[in-house]
Each structure stands twice: as C-alpha cells, then as structure tokens.
N, C-alpha and C positions, 0 to 999 in steps of 0.2 A: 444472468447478468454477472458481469465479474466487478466486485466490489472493493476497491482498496482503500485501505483504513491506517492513515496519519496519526497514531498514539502520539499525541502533545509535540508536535513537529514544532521546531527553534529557529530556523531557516528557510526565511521567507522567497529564497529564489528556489530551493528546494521543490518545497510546496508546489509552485509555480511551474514548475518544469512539471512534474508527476502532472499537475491536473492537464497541462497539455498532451501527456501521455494519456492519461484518462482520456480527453476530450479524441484522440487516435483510435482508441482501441474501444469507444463503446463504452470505457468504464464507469462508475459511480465515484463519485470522489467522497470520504466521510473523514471528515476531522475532528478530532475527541481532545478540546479542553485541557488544560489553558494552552493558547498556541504562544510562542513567543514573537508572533508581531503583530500587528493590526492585517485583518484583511484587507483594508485599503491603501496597504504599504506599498512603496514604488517598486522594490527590487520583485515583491510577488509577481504585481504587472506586469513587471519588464520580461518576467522568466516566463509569464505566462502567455507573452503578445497581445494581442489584439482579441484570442481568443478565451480570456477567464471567464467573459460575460457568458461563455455558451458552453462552459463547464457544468456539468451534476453534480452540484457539491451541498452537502450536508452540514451542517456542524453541529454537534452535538456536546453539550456540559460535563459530561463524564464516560465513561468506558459501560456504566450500566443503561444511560439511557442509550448509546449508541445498538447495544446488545438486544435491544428490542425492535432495532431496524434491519441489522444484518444477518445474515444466515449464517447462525453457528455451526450448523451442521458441517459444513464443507469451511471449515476457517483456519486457515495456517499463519502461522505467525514466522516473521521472518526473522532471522536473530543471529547471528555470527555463532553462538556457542548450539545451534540445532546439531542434531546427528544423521537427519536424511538430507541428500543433498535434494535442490528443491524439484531436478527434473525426475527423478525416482519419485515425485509423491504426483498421485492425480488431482489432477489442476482443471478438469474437464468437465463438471458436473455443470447442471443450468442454472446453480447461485453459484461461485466461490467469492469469497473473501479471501484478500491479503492483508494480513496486518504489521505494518511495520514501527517500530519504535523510532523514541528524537533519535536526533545524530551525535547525543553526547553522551548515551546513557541506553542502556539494554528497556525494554520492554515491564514494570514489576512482575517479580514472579505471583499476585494476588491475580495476576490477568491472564498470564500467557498458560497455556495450555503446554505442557512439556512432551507430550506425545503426538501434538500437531504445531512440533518448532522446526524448519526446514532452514537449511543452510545453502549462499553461492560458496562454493569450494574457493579457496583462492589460496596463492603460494607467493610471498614473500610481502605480504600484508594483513591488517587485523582486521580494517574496514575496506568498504568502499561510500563513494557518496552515495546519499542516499535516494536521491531522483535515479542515477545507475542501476543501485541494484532494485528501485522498483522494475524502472525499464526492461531489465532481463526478467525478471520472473513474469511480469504482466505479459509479457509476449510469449515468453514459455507457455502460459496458460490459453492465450490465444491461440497458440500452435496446436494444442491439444484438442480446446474446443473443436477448432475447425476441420480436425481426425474424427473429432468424436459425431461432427455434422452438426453442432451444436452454432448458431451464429448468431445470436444475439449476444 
C-alpha cells in the first residue's frame, strides 16, 4: 500500500486535493497533528469534492503515534533541500510512505530521516504547491509499483 503522510499540513484545500489524489491512486491518507483547519472546513471539501467521505484517512496526535502505523522501513521524506531526486530512489516496495512537510516550513530535523530525504528537481523556483508535488511523486511511485507488478 502506498502511504502518504501530511506532517502538520496548514492548507486545507491542499489537504483536500492530495486525499483526492489518495482516493485515485489507492492511497492511505495519514495526517500528523496539529493541522491548521478543522476537518470540517469548506475549502477541504470543496478541494476534496464529493469524494473525502470515501478517502483512508488517518489522523494521528503526533509523528510518534503515527510511526506505529506506517512502514518505516520504506519512508521517504520529501523536502526541497533532499539530495536524491525522488525518481532515482525506489518507490516500489508493497508499504512505501511519503512524507511530506506544512507548506510554510521544512519537515523538523527531530523527524526526518536525512538519508531518506528525496527531492522534485526544479529551475527557477524554491517550492512547489504542495497537493503538486505530492501528485508527482505518488504517481512516480505508482509507475514503479506497477513495473514492479506490485497493484495494490
């Protein structure tokens, strides 16, 4: 199952877009405390459509209770300052985790793991949004899986 993991997301149409990504791709959606809206916020729903009620989504109080749900083993963490880009790292195993950080603020370094931080390459910017670059890597990973004959 590929799992991706919303570190304290602030942007509740964000959110909302991803878990529709999720709900595409099979995913698990895990949200890690404190988020900055209410789940019952409009612009979530609105990014999320019709479909958030039929999202897998998790929420969890902190980064360590989440750690007891997701498969560390295969966990990358996605971060502007990584040094593999993310289609160089295998994304293909039958857990992976992505974990991505808010959109104002890097991931702490207490969490992320520095030898599984993956980077999207990009030229003449520092970010992108953050539903984006889940969307490229989650289907990166899909791509993979589905070489690898892996389909759940």
């Amino acid at each position: 199952m590929l799992h991706v993991v919303l570190f304290q997301p602030e942007i509740p149409h964000n959110t909302g877009a991803i878990g529709r990504l999720c709900l595409a791709t099979g995913a698990r959606l895990h949200l890690i405390k404190p988020l900055g809206f209410s789940l019952d916020d409009k612009h979530l729903k609105r990014a999320g459509l019709d479909y958030w009620q039929e999202v897998d989504v998790r929420v969890w109080d902190s980064w360590e209770e989440a750690c007891a749900h997701i498969p560390a083993a295969n966990c990358h963490f996605i971060e502007c300052h990584g040094e593999t880009d993310y289609w160089d790292a295998s994304l293909a195993a039958d857990e992976v985790c992505l974990v991505f950080g808010p959109e104002t603020r890097s991931i702490p370094p207490s969490v992320i793991d520095p030898a599984r931080c993956l980077r999207i390459p990009m030229h003449g910017t520092r970010s992108l949004n953050l539903a984006t670059a889940a969307g490229i890597v989650m289907y990166e990973s899909v791509r993979q899986r589905r070489l690898a004959g892996i389909t759940s």
